[in-house]
C-alpha positions in Angstrom: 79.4 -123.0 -82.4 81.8 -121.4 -84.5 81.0 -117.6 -85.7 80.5 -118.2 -89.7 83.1 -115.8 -90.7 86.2 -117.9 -90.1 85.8 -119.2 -93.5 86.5 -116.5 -96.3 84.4 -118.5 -98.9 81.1 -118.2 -96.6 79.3 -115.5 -98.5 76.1 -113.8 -96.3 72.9 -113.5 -98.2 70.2 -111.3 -96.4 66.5 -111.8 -96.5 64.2 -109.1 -97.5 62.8 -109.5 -94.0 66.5 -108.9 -92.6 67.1 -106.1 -94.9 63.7 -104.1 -94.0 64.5 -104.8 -90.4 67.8 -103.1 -91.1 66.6 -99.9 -92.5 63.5 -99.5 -90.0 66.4 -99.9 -86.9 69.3 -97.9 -89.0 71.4 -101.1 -88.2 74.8 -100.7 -91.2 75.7 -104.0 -92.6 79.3 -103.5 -90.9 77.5 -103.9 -87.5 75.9 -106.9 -88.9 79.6 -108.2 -90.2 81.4 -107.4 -86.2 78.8 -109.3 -84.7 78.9 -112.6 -86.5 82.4 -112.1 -86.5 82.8 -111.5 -83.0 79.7 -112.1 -81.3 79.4 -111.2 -77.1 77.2 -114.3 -77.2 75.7 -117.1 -79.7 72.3 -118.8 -78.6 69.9 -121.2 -80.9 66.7 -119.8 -81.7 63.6 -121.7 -80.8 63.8 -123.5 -84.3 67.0 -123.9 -84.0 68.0 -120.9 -86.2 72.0 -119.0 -84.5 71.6 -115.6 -82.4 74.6 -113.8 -82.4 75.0 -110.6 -80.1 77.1 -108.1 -79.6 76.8 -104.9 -77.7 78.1 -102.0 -80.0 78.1 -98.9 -78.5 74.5 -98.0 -76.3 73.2 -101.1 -78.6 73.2 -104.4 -78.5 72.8 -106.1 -81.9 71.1 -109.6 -82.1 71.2 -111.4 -85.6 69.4 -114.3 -86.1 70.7 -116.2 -89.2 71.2 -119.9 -90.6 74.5 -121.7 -91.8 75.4 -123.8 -94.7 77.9 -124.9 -96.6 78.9 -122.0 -98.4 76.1 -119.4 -97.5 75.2 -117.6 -93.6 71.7 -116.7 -94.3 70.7 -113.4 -92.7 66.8 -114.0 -91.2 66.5 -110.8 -89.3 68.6 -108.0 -87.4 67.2 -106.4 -83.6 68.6 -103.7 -81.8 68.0 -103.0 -78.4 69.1 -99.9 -76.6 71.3 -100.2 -73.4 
């Protein structure tokens, strides 16, 4: 498990789901961006979806996405106080 922003062509597309979740937990799409770049930890979801997380600051940032060739697709952001 590789984090999906070695490649420079992988472009990250966001659900609207993802994108809700983000405004409701004031999570910036640069936070989104550290952690699949440099994720704490990556874990499968129970469909087999990618959790990446990443403490930043007094949070810890989980986001759940998908991979393909050319795309990371965003499913949904969490943050969790520590």
């Amino acid at each position: 498990m590789t984090p999906p922003d070695d490649d420079p062509n992988t472009r990250l597309e966001y659900t609207l789901h993802a994108r809700q979740r983000m405004r409701e937990r004031r999570i910036q799409p640069e936070e989104v961006v550290l952690t699949l770049a440099a994720p704490d930890n990556v874990t499968y979801g129970e469909d087999g979806e990618l959790i990446a997380i990443k403490t930043i600051g007094r949070r810890q940032i989980s986001v759940v996405f998908v991979e393909s060739e050319d795309v990371t697709r965003i499913i949904t952001v969490i943050a969790d106080q520590q």
